[in-house]
C-alpha positions, -999 to +999 in steps of 0.1 A: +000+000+000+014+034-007+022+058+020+015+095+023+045+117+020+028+136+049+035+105+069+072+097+057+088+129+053+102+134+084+120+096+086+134+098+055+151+131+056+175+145+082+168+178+097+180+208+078+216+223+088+210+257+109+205+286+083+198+262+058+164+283+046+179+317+057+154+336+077+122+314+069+114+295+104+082+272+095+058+261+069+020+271+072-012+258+066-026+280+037-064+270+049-062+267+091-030+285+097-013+256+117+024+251+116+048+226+111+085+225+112+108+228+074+107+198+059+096+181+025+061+184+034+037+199+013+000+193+031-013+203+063-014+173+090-049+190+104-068+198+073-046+186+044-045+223+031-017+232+010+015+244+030+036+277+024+065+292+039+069+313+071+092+338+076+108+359+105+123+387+083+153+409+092+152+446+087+159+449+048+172+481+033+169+491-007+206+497-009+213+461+007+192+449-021+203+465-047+245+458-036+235+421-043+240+402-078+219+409-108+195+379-106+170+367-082+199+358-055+200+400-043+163+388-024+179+361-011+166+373+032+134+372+017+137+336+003+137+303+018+177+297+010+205+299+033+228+330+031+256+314+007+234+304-022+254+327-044+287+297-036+264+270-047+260+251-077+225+272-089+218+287-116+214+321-116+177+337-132+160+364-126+166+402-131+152+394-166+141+434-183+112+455-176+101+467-212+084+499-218+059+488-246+049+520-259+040+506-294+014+477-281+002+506-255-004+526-284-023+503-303-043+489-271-050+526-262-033+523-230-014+554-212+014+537-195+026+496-205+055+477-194+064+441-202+078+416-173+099+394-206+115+365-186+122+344-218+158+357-206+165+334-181+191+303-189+161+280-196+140+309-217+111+309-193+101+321-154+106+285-142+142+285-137+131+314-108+110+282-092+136+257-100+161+277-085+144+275-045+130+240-054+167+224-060+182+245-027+154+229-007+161+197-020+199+199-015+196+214+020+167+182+027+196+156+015+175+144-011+190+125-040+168+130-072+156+161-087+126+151-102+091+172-116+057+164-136+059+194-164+038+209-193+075+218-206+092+248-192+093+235-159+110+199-178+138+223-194+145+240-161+151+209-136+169+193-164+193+219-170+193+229-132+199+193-127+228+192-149+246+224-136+244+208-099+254+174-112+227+159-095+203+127-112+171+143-128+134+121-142+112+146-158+081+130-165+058+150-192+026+146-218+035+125-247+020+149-269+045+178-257+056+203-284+084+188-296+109+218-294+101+216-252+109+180-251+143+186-271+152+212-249+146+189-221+166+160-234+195+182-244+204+184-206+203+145-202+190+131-173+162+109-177+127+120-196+096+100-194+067+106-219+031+097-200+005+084-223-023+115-210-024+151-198-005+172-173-030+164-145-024+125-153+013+131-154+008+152-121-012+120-104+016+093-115+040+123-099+024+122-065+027+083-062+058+081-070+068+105-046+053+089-021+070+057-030+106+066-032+127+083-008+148+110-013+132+121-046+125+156-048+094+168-068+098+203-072+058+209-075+046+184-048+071+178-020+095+204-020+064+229-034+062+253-005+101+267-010+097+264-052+068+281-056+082+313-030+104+315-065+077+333-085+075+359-059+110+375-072+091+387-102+066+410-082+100+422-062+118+428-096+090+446-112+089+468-081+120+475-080+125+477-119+100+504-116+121+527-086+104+503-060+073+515-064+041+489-073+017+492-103-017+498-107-026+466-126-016+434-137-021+405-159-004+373-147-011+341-170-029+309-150-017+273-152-018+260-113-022+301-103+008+300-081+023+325-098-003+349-097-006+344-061+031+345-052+033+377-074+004+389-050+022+372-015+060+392-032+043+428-030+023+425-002+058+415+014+079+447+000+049+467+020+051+453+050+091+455+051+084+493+042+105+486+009+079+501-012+049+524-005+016+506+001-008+515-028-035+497-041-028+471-074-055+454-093-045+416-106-061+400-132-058+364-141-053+350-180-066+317-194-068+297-226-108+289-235-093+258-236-085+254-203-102+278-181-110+265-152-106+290-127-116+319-157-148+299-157-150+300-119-150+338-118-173+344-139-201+320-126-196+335-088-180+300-075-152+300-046-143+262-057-128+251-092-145+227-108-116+208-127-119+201-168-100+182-195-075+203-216-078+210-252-060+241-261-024+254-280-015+272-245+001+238-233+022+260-206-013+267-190-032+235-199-035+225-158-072+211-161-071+210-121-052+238-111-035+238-074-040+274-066-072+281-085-092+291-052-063+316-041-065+330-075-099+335-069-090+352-034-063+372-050-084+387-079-115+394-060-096+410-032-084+436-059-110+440-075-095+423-110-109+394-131-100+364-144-105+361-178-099+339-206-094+337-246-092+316-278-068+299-292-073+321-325-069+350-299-034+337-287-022+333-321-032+373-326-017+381-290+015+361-302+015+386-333+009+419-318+033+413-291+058+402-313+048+433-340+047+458-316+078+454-293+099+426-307+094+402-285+084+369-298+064+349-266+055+316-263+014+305-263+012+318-224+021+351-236-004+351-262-030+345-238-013+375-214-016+396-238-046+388-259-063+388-223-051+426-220-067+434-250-100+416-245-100+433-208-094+470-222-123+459-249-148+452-219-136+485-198-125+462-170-085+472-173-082+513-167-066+523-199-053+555-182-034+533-149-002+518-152-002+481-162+027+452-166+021+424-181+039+393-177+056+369-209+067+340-193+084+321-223+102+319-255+081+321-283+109+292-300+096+266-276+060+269-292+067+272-332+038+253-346+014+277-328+023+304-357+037+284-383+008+285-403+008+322-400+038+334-409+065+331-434+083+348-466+057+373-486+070+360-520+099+341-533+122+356-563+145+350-588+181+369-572+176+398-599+167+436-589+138+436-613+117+407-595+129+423-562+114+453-578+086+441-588+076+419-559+083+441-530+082+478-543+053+468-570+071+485-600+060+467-631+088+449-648 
Protein backbone atom coordinates (compact mmCIF):
# COMPACT_ATOMS: atom_id res chain seq x y z
CA UNK A 1 0.00 0.00 0.00
CA UNK A 2 1.40 3.37 -0.67
CA UNK A 3 2.19 5.77 2.01
CA UNK A 4 1.49 9.47 2.29
CA UNK A 5 4.46 11.67 2.01
CA UNK A 6 2.83 13.60 4.85
CA UNK A 7 3.51 10.47 6.91
CA UNK A 8 7.16 9.67 5.71
CA UNK A 9 8.77 12.92 5.32
CA UNK A 10 10.19 13.39 8.42
CA UNK A 11 12.04 9.61 8.63
CA UNK A 12 13.36 9.79 5.46
CA UNK A 13 15.14 13.05 5.56
CA UNK A 14 17.50 14.49 8.22
CA UNK A 15 16.78 17.80 9.68
CA UNK A 16 18.04 20.76 7.77
CA UNK A 17 21.58 22.28 8.80
CA UNK A 18 21.00 25.74 10.89
CA UNK A 19 20.48 28.61 8.29
CA UNK A 20 19.80 26.20 5.84
CA UNK A 21 16.43 28.28 4.64
CA UNK A 22 17.88 31.71 5.68
CA UNK A 23 15.36 33.61 7.71
CA UNK A 24 12.17 31.36 6.93
CA UNK A 25 11.44 29.51 10.38
CA UNK A 26 8.16 27.16 9.54
CA UNK A 27 5.80 26.12 6.94
CA UNK A 28 2.05 27.09 7.23
CA UNK A 29 -1.17 25.81 6.57
CA UNK A 30 -2.60 27.99 3.74
CA UNK A 31 -6.37 27.01 4.95
CA UNK A 32 -6.21 26.67 9.14
CA UNK A 33 -2.97 28.48 9.68
CA UNK A 34 -1.29 25.62 11.74
CA UNK A 35 2.38 25.09 11.61
CA UNK A 36 4.82 22.62 11.05
CA UNK A 37 8.53 22.46 11.21
CA UNK A 38 10.77 22.81 7.40
CA UNK A 39 10.74 19.76 5.86
CA UNK A 40 9.65 18.13 2.54
CA UNK A 41 6.12 18.44 3.42
CA UNK A 42 3.66 19.86 1.27
CA UNK A 43 -0.04 19.26 3.13
CA UNK A 44 -1.26 20.34 6.31
CA UNK A 45 -1.36 17.34 9.00
CA UNK A 46 -4.88 19.01 10.39
CA UNK A 47 -6.76 19.80 7.29
CA UNK A 48 -4.60 18.56 4.38
CA UNK A 49 -4.45 22.30 3.10
CA UNK A 50 -1.69 23.21 0.95
CA UNK A 51 1.53 24.37 3.04
CA UNK A 52 3.58 27.71 2.45
CA UNK A 53 6.46 29.21 3.93
CA UNK A 54 6.91 31.34 7.10
CA UNK A 55 9.15 33.75 7.57
CA UNK A 56 10.76 35.93 10.47
CA UNK A 57 12.33 38.71 8.31
CA UNK A 58 15.30 40.86 9.23
CA UNK A 59 15.24 44.63 8.71
CA UNK A 60 15.90 44.85 4.83
CA UNK A 61 17.18 48.13 3.27
CA UNK A 62 16.94 49.10 -0.74
CA UNK A 63 20.63 49.66 -0.88
CA UNK A 64 21.25 46.07 0.73
CA UNK A 65 19.24 44.87 -2.10
CA UNK A 66 20.27 46.52 -4.70
CA UNK A 67 24.50 45.75 -3.61
CA UNK A 68 23.49 42.10 -4.33
CA UNK A 69 24.01 40.19 -7.84
CA UNK A 70 21.91 40.88 -10.85
CA UNK A 71 19.53 37.86 -10.64
CA UNK A 72 17.02 36.73 -8.21
CA UNK A 73 19.91 35.79 -5.47
CA UNK A 74 19.97 40.05 -4.34
CA UNK A 75 16.30 38.78 -2.35
CA UNK A 76 17.92 36.13 -1.06
CA UNK A 77 16.59 37.32 3.16
CA UNK A 78 13.43 37.20 1.69
CA UNK A 79 13.69 33.55 0.34
CA UNK A 80 13.74 30.28 1.85
CA UNK A 81 17.69 29.70 1.02
CA UNK A 82 20.46 29.93 3.26
CA UNK A 83 22.82 32.99 3.11
CA UNK A 84 25.63 31.44 0.73
CA UNK A 85 23.37 30.36 -2.19
CA UNK A 86 25.38 32.67 -4.43
CA UNK A 87 28.71 29.73 -3.64
CA UNK A 88 26.39 26.99 -4.68
CA UNK A 89 25.96 25.05 -7.72
CA UNK A 90 22.50 27.18 -8.86
CA UNK A 91 21.78 28.70 -11.63
CA UNK A 92 21.44 32.06 -11.56
CA UNK A 93 17.74 33.66 -13.23
CA UNK A 94 16.04 36.40 -12.61
CA UNK A 95 16.62 40.19 -13.14
CA UNK A 96 15.17 39.44 -16.62
CA UNK A 97 14.13 43.43 -18.34
CA UNK A 98 11.15 45.50 -17.61
CA UNK A 99 10.08 46.69 -21.24
CA UNK A 100 8.41 49.92 -21.84
CA UNK A 101 5.87 48.82 -24.62
CA UNK A 102 4.91 52.00 -25.92
CA UNK A 103 3.99 50.60 -29.35
CA UNK A 104 1.38 47.67 -28.07
CA UNK A 105 0.22 50.57 -25.48
CA UNK A 106 -0.41 52.58 -28.39
CA UNK A 107 -2.25 50.28 -30.30
CA UNK A 108 -4.34 48.92 -27.10
CA UNK A 109 -5.03 52.58 -26.16
CA UNK A 110 -3.26 52.29 -23.05
CA UNK A 111 -1.43 55.36 -21.18
CA UNK A 112 1.42 53.71 -19.53
CA UNK A 113 2.60 49.59 -20.52
CA UNK A 114 5.46 47.74 -19.40
CA UNK A 115 6.43 44.06 -20.17
CA UNK A 116 7.80 41.58 -17.32
CA UNK A 117 9.90 39.42 -20.60
CA UNK A 118 11.50 36.53 -18.56
CA UNK A 119 12.18 34.41 -21.78
CA UNK A 120 15.84 35.69 -20.64
CA UNK A 121 16.47 33.42 -18.09
CA UNK A 122 19.09 30.26 -18.90
CA UNK A 123 16.14 27.97 -19.59
CA UNK A 124 14.00 30.86 -21.68
CA UNK A 125 11.15 30.89 -19.28
CA UNK A 126 10.14 32.06 -15.44
CA UNK A 127 10.56 28.48 -14.16
CA UNK A 128 14.22 28.51 -13.70
CA UNK A 129 13.13 31.45 -10.83
CA UNK A 130 11.01 28.23 -9.16
CA UNK A 131 13.63 25.67 -10.02
CA UNK A 132 16.15 27.67 -8.49
CA UNK A 133 14.38 27.50 -4.49
CA UNK A 134 12.99 24.00 -5.45
CA UNK A 135 16.67 22.35 -6.03
CA UNK A 136 18.23 24.49 -2.73
CA UNK A 137 15.42 22.89 -0.73
CA UNK A 138 16.11 19.74 -2.00
CA UNK A 139 19.87 19.92 -1.54
CA UNK A 140 19.59 21.42 2.05
CA UNK A 141 16.74 18.18 2.71
CA UNK A 142 19.65 15.57 1.55
CA UNK A 143 17.46 14.45 -1.08
CA UNK A 144 18.96 12.50 -4.00
CA UNK A 145 16.77 13.00 -7.20
CA UNK A 146 15.61 16.10 -8.71
CA UNK A 147 12.55 15.07 -10.17
CA UNK A 148 9.09 17.16 -11.56
CA UNK A 149 5.72 16.42 -13.64
CA UNK A 150 5.86 19.39 -16.38
CA UNK A 151 3.75 20.91 -19.28
CA UNK A 152 7.45 21.82 -20.62
CA UNK A 153 9.18 24.78 -19.25
CA UNK A 154 9.33 23.45 -15.89
CA UNK A 155 11.04 19.93 -17.83
CA UNK A 156 13.76 22.32 -19.45
CA UNK A 157 14.51 24.01 -16.13
CA UNK A 158 15.13 20.86 -13.58
CA UNK A 159 16.86 19.31 -16.44
CA UNK A 160 19.27 21.95 -17.01
CA UNK A 161 19.30 22.86 -13.25
CA UNK A 162 19.89 19.29 -12.74
CA UNK A 163 22.75 19.19 -14.88
CA UNK A 164 24.61 22.45 -13.56
CA UNK A 165 24.40 20.82 -9.92
CA UNK A 166 25.39 17.44 -11.23
CA UNK A 167 22.68 15.92 -9.45
CA UNK A 168 20.30 12.73 -11.20
CA UNK A 169 17.05 14.33 -12.77
CA UNK A 170 13.43 12.15 -14.20
CA UNK A 171 11.23 14.62 -15.76
CA UNK A 172 8.06 13.02 -16.53
CA UNK A 173 5.77 15.04 -19.22
CA UNK A 174 2.57 14.59 -21.75
CA UNK A 175 3.51 12.48 -24.67
CA UNK A 176 1.96 14.87 -26.86
CA UNK A 177 4.48 17.82 -25.65
CA UNK A 178 5.58 20.30 -28.42
CA UNK A 179 8.42 18.80 -29.64
CA UNK A 180 10.92 21.80 -29.44
CA UNK A 181 10.07 21.60 -25.24
CA UNK A 182 10.86 17.96 -25.14
CA UNK A 183 14.28 18.61 -27.05
CA UNK A 184 15.16 21.19 -24.93
CA UNK A 185 14.59 18.88 -22.14
CA UNK A 186 16.62 16.01 -23.37
CA UNK A 187 19.53 18.18 -24.40
CA UNK A 188 20.38 18.35 -20.59
CA UNK A 189 20.26 14.47 -20.20
CA UNK A 190 18.96 13.11 -17.34
CA UNK A 191 16.19 10.90 -17.67
CA UNK A 192 12.72 12.00 -19.64
CA UNK A 193 9.56 9.95 -19.43
CA UNK A 194 6.66 10.63 -21.85
CA UNK A 195 3.10 9.66 -20.03
CA UNK A 196 0.51 8.43 -22.34
CA UNK A 197 -2.33 11.55 -21.02
CA UNK A 198 -2.38 15.15 -19.80
CA UNK A 199 -0.45 17.17 -17.27
CA UNK A 200 -3.01 16.41 -14.50
CA UNK A 201 -2.35 12.46 -15.31
CA UNK A 202 1.28 13.09 -15.35
CA UNK A 203 0.78 15.17 -12.05
CA UNK A 204 -1.16 12.02 -10.40
CA UNK A 205 1.64 9.31 -11.52
CA UNK A 206 4.04 12.27 -9.89
CA UNK A 207 2.41 12.22 -6.48
CA UNK A 208 2.71 8.32 -6.22
CA UNK A 209 5.78 8.05 -7.01
CA UNK A 210 6.77 10.54 -4.62
CA UNK A 211 5.34 8.95 -2.10
CA UNK A 212 6.98 5.65 -3.01
CA UNK A 213 10.58 6.56 -3.23
CA UNK A 214 12.68 8.27 -0.76
CA UNK A 215 14.80 11.03 -1.26
CA UNK A 216 13.23 12.05 -4.60
CA UNK A 217 12.46 15.56 -4.81
CA UNK A 218 9.35 16.82 -6.81
CA UNK A 219 9.77 20.33 -7.19
CA UNK A 220 5.82 20.95 -7.49
CA UNK A 221 4.59 18.44 -4.78
CA UNK A 222 7.07 17.84 -1.98
CA UNK A 223 9.49 20.42 -2.05
CA UNK A 224 6.38 22.86 -3.45
CA UNK A 225 6.18 25.29 -0.54
CA UNK A 226 10.11 26.68 -1.04
CA UNK A 227 9.70 26.36 -5.23
CA UNK A 228 6.77 28.12 -5.56
CA UNK A 229 8.24 31.27 -3.05
CA UNK A 230 10.44 31.50 -6.50
CA UNK A 231 7.68 33.25 -8.48
CA UNK A 232 7.47 35.90 -5.91
CA UNK A 233 10.96 37.54 -7.17
CA UNK A 234 9.09 38.72 -10.15
CA UNK A 235 6.64 40.99 -8.18
CA UNK A 236 10.00 42.17 -6.17
CA UNK A 237 11.82 42.79 -9.62
CA UNK A 238 9.04 44.58 -11.18
CA UNK A 239 8.86 46.84 -8.10
CA UNK A 240 11.99 47.51 -8.05
CA UNK A 241 12.49 47.72 -11.92
CA UNK A 242 10.01 50.38 -11.60
CA UNK A 243 12.11 52.65 -8.56
CA UNK A 244 10.39 50.31 -5.99
CA UNK A 245 7.31 51.47 -6.40
CA UNK A 246 4.07 48.93 -7.28
CA UNK A 247 1.69 49.23 -10.33
CA UNK A 248 -1.69 49.82 -10.67
CA UNK A 249 -2.58 46.61 -12.62
CA UNK A 250 -1.60 43.36 -13.72
CA UNK A 251 -2.15 40.53 -15.86
CA UNK A 252 -0.38 37.30 -14.70
CA UNK A 253 -1.11 34.10 -16.99
CA UNK A 254 -2.95 30.85 -15.00
CA UNK A 255 -1.72 27.33 -15.21
CA UNK A 256 -1.82 25.97 -11.33
CA UNK A 257 -2.17 30.12 -10.28
CA UNK A 258 0.79 30.02 -8.10
CA UNK A 259 2.32 32.52 -9.84
CA UNK A 260 -0.33 34.86 -9.65
CA UNK A 261 -0.55 34.44 -6.11
CA UNK A 262 3.11 34.49 -5.21
CA UNK A 263 3.26 37.69 -7.37
CA UNK A 264 0.42 38.92 -5.02
CA UNK A 265 2.16 37.19 -1.45
CA UNK A 266 6.02 39.25 -3.20
CA UNK A 267 4.28 42.81 -2.99
CA UNK A 268 2.34 42.50 -0.21
CA UNK A 269 5.79 41.55 1.35
CA UNK A 270 7.91 44.66 0.01
CA UNK A 271 4.89 46.66 1.96
CA UNK A 272 5.09 45.34 4.99
CA UNK A 273 9.11 45.54 5.09
CA UNK A 274 8.43 49.31 4.23
CA UNK A 275 10.54 48.56 0.94
CA UNK A 276 7.90 50.06 -1.17
CA UNK A 277 4.86 52.42 -0.47
CA UNK A 278 1.55 50.56 0.10
CA UNK A 279 -0.82 51.48 -2.76
CA UNK A 280 -3.53 49.75 -4.09
CA UNK A 281 -2.82 47.13 -7.45
CA UNK A 282 -5.54 45.36 -9.33
CA UNK A 283 -4.49 41.59 -10.60
CA UNK A 284 -6.12 40.00 -13.23
CA UNK A 285 -5.80 36.39 -14.06
CA UNK A 286 -5.32 35.00 -18.04
CA UNK A 287 -6.55 31.67 -19.38
CA UNK A 288 -6.84 29.74 -22.60
CA UNK A 289 -10.79 28.85 -23.48
CA UNK A 290 -9.29 25.83 -23.63
CA UNK A 291 -8.48 25.42 -20.25
CA UNK A 292 -10.22 27.84 -18.07
CA UNK A 293 -10.96 26.51 -15.19
CA UNK A 294 -10.60 29.03 -12.75
CA UNK A 295 -11.60 31.94 -15.74
CA UNK A 296 -14.75 29.92 -15.72
CA UNK A 297 -15.03 30.01 -11.85
CA UNK A 298 -15.03 33.81 -11.80
CA UNK A 299 -17.30 34.44 -13.94
CA UNK A 300 -20.09 31.99 -12.57
CA UNK A 301 -19.59 33.51 -8.84
CA UNK A 302 -17.97 30.00 -7.50
CA UNK A 303 -15.19 29.97 -4.63
CA UNK A 304 -14.27 26.16 -5.73
CA UNK A 305 -12.76 25.08 -9.20
CA UNK A 306 -14.51 22.69 -10.85
CA UNK A 307 -11.63 20.82 -12.70
CA UNK A 308 -11.88 20.09 -16.76
CA UNK A 309 -9.97 18.24 -19.52
CA UNK A 310 -7.49 20.28 -21.63
CA UNK A 311 -7.84 21.04 -25.17
CA UNK A 312 -6.02 24.15 -26.11
CA UNK A 313 -2.43 25.36 -27.97
CA UNK A 314 -1.53 27.17 -24.52
CA UNK A 315 0.14 23.76 -23.28
CA UNK A 316 2.20 26.00 -20.59
CA UNK A 317 -1.26 26.66 -18.96
CA UNK A 318 -3.18 23.54 -19.87
CA UNK A 319 -3.52 22.55 -15.78
CA UNK A 320 -7.19 21.10 -16.12
CA UNK A 321 -7.14 21.01 -12.07
CA UNK A 322 -5.22 23.82 -11.10
CA UNK A 323 -3.49 23.76 -7.36
CA UNK A 324 -3.99 27.40 -6.61
CA UNK A 325 -7.18 28.11 -8.51
CA UNK A 326 -9.18 29.12 -5.24
CA UNK A 327 -6.35 31.57 -4.12
CA UNK A 328 -6.52 32.99 -7.55
CA UNK A 329 -9.95 33.55 -6.91
CA UNK A 330 -9.02 35.21 -3.44
CA UNK A 331 -6.26 37.22 -5.01
CA UNK A 332 -8.40 38.69 -7.91
CA UNK A 333 -11.54 39.41 -6.05
CA UNK A 334 -9.65 41.04 -3.25
CA UNK A 335 -8.39 43.60 -5.87
CA UNK A 336 -11.02 44.04 -7.53
CA UNK A 337 -9.55 42.28 -11.04
CA UNK A 338 -10.89 39.39 -13.11
CA UNK A 339 -9.98 36.42 -14.39
CA UNK A 340 -10.49 36.05 -17.80
CA UNK A 341 -9.87 33.88 -20.56
CA UNK A 342 -9.39 33.66 -24.63
CA UNK A 343 -9.23 31.58 -27.78
CA UNK A 344 -6.85 29.90 -29.19
CA UNK A 345 -7.30 32.08 -32.50
CA UNK A 346 -6.95 35.05 -29.92
CA UNK A 347 -3.39 33.67 -28.73
CA UNK A 348 -2.17 33.33 -32.08
CA UNK A 349 -3.23 37.31 -32.63
CA UNK A 350 -1.72 38.09 -29.00
CA UNK A 351 1.50 36.12 -30.21
CA UNK A 352 1.50 38.55 -33.31
CA UNK A 353 0.90 41.88 -31.82
CA UNK A 354 3.31 41.33 -29.10
CA UNK A 355 5.79 40.22 -31.32
CA UNK A 356 4.78 43.32 -34.01
CA UNK A 357 4.71 45.80 -31.58
CA UNK A 358 7.82 45.43 -29.34
CA UNK A 359 9.89 42.64 -30.70
CA UNK A 360 9.44 40.16 -28.52
CA UNK A 361 8.44 36.91 -29.77
CA UNK A 362 6.43 34.92 -26.60
CA UNK A 363 5.46 31.56 -26.27
CA UNK A 364 1.42 30.47 -26.27
CA UNK A 365 1.19 31.83 -22.39
CA UNK A 366 2.14 35.07 -23.56
CA UNK A 367 -0.37 35.13 -26.19
CA UNK A 368 -3.02 34.47 -23.79
CA UNK A 369 -1.29 37.49 -21.39
CA UNK A 370 -1.58 39.63 -23.79
CA UNK A 371 -4.60 38.83 -25.93
CA UNK A 372 -6.32 38.81 -22.26
CA UNK A 373 -5.06 42.56 -21.96
CA UNK A 374 -6.69 43.36 -25.02
CA UNK A 375 -9.97 41.60 -24.45
CA UNK A 376 -9.99 43.27 -20.81
CA UNK A 377 -9.35 46.99 -22.22
CA UNK A 378 -12.33 45.92 -24.88
CA UNK A 379 -14.78 45.19 -21.90
CA UNK A 380 -13.65 48.50 -19.84
CA UNK A 381 -12.50 46.18 -17.01
CA UNK A 382 -8.50 47.17 -17.29
CA UNK A 383 -8.23 51.35 -16.73
CA UNK A 384 -6.65 52.29 -19.87
CA UNK A 385 -5.30 55.47 -18.24
CA UNK A 386 -3.45 53.34 -14.94
CA UNK A 387 -0.20 51.80 -15.18
CA UNK A 388 -0.21 48.09 -16.20
CA UNK A 389 2.67 45.18 -16.62
CA UNK A 390 2.10 42.43 -18.14
CA UNK A 391 3.89 39.35 -17.67
CA UNK A 392 5.62 36.94 -20.87
CA UNK A 393 6.71 33.96 -19.29
CA UNK A 394 8.37 32.09 -22.27
CA UNK A 395 10.24 31.88 -25.48
CA UNK A 396 8.13 32.10 -28.27
CA UNK A 397 10.86 29.19 -29.99
CA UNK A 398 9.65 26.57 -27.63
CA UNK A 399 6.03 26.90 -29.21
CA UNK A 400 6.70 27.25 -33.19
CA UNK A 401 3.82 25.34 -34.60
CA UNK A 402 1.38 27.72 -32.81
CA UNK A 403 2.33 30.43 -35.66
CA UNK A 404 3.65 28.38 -38.31
CA UNK A 405 0.82 28.47 -40.25
CA UNK A 406 0.80 32.25 -40.02
CA UNK A 407 3.80 33.41 -40.87
CA UNK A 408 6.50 33.15 -43.40
CA UNK A 409 8.35 34.83 -46.60
CA UNK A 410 5.69 37.25 -48.65
CA UNK A 411 6.98 36.05 -52.00
CA UNK A 412 9.90 34.14 -53.31
CA UNK A 413 12.23 35.64 -56.26
CA UNK A 414 14.51 34.98 -58.78
CA UNK A 415 18.07 36.86 -57.19
CA UNK A 416 17.55 39.75 -59.89
CA UNK A 417 16.74 43.64 -58.91
CA UNK A 418 13.82 43.58 -61.27
CA UNK A 419 11.75 40.67 -59.47
CA UNK A 420 12.92 42.30 -56.22
CA UNK A 421 11.44 45.26 -57.84
CA UNK A 422 8.58 44.12 -58.82
CA UNK A 423 7.56 41.92 -55.85
CA UNK A 424 8.31 44.06 -52.98
CA UNK A 425 8.20 47.83 -54.26
CA UNK A 426 5.27 46.78 -56.96
CA UNK A 427 7.06 48.50 -60.01
CA UNK A 428 6.02 46.73 -63.13
CA UNK A 429 8.81 44.85 -64.84
Amino acid sequence: MSTSIIDTAAAVSPAPRPGAFGNATHLVCRECRATRPLGPHYACADCFGPLETGYDFPAVTRAEIEAGPKNIWRYQPLLPVPADITESRNMEPGFTRLLRADNLARELGLSRLWVKDDSGNPTHSFKDRVVAIALSAARELGMKVFACPSTGNLANAVAAAGARAGVRTVVLIPENLERPKILTTAVYGGTLVAVRGNYDDVNRLASEIAGEEEGWAFVNVNVRPYYAEGSKTLGFEVAEQLGWRLPRQVVVPVASGSQLTKVDKGFTELVRLGLVEESPYTMFGAQATGCSPVARAFKEGHDAVRPVRPDTIAKSLAIGNPADGPYVLDVARRTGGAVEDVTDDEVRDGIELLARTEGVFAETAGGVTVATLKKLIAGGRLDPDAETVVFNTGDGLKTLDAVADRVGPGSTIDPTYAAFASSVLGRPR
